[in-house]
C-alpha positions as CSV (number, residue, x, y, z in Angstrom):
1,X,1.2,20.7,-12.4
2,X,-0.6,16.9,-11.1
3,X,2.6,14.7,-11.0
4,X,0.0,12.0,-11.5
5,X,-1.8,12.6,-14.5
6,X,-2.8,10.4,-17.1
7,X,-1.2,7.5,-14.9
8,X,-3.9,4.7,-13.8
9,X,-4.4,5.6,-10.0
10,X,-6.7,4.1,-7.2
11,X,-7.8,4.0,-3.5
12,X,-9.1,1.3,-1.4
13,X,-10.2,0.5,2.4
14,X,-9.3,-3.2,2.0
15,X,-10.9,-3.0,6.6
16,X,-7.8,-5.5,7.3
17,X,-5.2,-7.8,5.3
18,X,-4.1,-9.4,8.1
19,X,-6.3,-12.8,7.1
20,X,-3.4,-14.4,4.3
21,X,-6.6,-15.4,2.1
22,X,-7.9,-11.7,2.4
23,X,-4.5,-10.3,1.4
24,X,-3.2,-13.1,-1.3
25,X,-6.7,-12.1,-3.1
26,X,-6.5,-8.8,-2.9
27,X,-2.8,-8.5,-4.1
28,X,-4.0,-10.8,-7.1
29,X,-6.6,-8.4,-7.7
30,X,-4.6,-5.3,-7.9
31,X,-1.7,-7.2,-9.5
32,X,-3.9,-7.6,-12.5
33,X,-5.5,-4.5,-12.4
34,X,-4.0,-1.4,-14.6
35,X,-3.3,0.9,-12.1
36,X,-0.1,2.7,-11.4
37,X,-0.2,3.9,-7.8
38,X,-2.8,2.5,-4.9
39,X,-3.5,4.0,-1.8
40,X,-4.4,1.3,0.3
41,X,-6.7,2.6,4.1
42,X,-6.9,0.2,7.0
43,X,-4.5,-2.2,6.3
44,X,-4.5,-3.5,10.1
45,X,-0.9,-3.7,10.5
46,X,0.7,-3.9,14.1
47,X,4.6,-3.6,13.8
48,X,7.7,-4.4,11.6
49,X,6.9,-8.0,11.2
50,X,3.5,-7.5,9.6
51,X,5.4,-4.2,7.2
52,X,8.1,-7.0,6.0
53,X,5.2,-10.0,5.4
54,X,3.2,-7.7,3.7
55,X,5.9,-6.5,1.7
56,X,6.9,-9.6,0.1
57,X,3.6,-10.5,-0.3
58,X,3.1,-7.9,-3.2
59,X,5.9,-8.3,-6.3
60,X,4.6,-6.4,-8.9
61,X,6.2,-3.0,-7.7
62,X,7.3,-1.2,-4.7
63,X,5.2,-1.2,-1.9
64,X,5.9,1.4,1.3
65,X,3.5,0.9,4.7
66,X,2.8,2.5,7.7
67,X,2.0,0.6,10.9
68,X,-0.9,1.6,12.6
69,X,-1.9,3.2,16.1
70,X,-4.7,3.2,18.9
71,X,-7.0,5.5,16.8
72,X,-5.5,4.4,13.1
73,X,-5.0,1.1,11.2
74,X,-2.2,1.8,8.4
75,X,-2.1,2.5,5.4
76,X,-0.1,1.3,2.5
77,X,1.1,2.5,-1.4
78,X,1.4,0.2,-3.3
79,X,3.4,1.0,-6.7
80,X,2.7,-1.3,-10.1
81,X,5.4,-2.1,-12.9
82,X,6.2,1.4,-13.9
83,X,8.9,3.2,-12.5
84,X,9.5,5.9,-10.4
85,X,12.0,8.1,-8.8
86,X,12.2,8.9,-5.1
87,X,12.6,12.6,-4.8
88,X,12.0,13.0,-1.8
89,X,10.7,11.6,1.6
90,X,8.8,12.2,4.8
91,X,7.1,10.3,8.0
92,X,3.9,10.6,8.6
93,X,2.1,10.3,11.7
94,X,1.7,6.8,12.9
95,X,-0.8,5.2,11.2
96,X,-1.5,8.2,8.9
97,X,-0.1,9.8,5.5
């Protein structure tokens, strides 16, 4: 069974939000935009810091990130307004899901 079906799902190198122009626009964009769940690819971030600005930067839903390494730039999921339950968890490899 897709856990995800008939939800409004997306994916997007965004190549860097580290510019807070780049990343205020983009959040807008996504904030307005239908989807559900959005897997975000090369989000350039470098440690904890950048996780916790970019996670008050987007408000519409949950948002979980993974810092990047020497081959890998992060990634991010960002969640919209609907809910969801955390079944379960894992860690990826750095910079990877």
């Amino acid at each position: 069974m897709n856990l995800v079906s008939g939800m409004g799902k997306d994916t997007l190198n965004v190549r860097g939000l580290k510019n807070v122009l780049k990343r205020a626009a983009m959040f807008h964009r996504l904030a307005s935009s239908a989807f559900q769940l959005c897997f975000l690819q090369e989000v350039h971030l470098q440690d904890q810091q950048d996780v916790a600005v970019f996670s008050s930067g987007w408000r519409k839903g949950r948002s979980y990130w993974n810092v990047g390494g020497v081959h890998s730039k992060g990634v991010g999921i960002l969640f919209g307004e609907r809910s969801f339950e955390n079944v379960s968890t894992f860690t990826g490899l750095q910079g990877r899901v």
